[in-house]
C-alpha positions in Angstrom: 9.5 -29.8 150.2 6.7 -27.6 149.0 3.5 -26.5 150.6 0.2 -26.1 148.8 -1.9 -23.2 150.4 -5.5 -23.3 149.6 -7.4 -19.7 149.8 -10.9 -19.9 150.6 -13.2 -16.7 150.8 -16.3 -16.9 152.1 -18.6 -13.9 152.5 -20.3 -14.5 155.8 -23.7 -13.0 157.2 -24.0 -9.0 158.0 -25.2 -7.4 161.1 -27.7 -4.4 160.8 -24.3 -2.2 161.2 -22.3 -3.9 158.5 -25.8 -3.7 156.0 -25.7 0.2 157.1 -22.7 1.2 156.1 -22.9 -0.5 153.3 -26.2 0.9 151.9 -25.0 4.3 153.5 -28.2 4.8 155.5 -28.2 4.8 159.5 -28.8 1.4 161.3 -32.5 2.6 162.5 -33.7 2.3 158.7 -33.1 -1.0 158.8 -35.0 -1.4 162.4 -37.6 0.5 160.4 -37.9 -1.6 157.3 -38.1 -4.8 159.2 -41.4 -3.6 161.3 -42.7 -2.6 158.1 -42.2 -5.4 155.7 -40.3 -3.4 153.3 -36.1 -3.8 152.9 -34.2 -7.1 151.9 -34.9 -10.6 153.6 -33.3 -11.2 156.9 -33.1 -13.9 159.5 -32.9 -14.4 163.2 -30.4 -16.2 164.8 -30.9 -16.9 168.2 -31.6 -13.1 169.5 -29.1 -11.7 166.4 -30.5 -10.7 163.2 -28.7 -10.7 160.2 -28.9 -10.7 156.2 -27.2 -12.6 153.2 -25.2 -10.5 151.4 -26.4 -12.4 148.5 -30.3 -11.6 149.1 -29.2 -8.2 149.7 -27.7 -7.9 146.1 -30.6 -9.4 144.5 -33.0 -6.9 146.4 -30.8 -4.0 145.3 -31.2 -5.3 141.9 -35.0 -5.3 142.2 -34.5 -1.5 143.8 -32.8 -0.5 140.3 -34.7 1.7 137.7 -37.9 1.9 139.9 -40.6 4.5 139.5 -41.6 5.0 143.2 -41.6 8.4 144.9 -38.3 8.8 146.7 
């Protein structure tokens, strides 16, 4: 008798936290950048908000080779 395993990996939603420690930058950036419009696209869920990793990537990707005062 054999057993067939099926792996499945899905990349769920990230909390402000999770974003900020992946970006590197404290959790009140991202606070910052959602009152101002600026940062990646992110969602509300019930009183939770939270970002795609996926949006995040393609906003990094944007972010890349830019000109704009640092």
């Amino acid at each position: 008798m054999s057993a067939q395993v099926t792996v499945v990996s899905v990349e769920g939603l990230w909390s402000p936290d999770e974003l900020a420690a992946f970006l590197g930058i404290p959790p009140k950036t991202l606070r910052d950048w959602r009152f101002k419009g600026y940062g990646p696209s992110w969602m509300k869920i019930g009183k939770h908000v939270r970002y795609s990793p996926e949006t995040v990537r393609r906003w990094l990707e944007t972010r890349h080779g830019t000109t704009e005062a640092a």
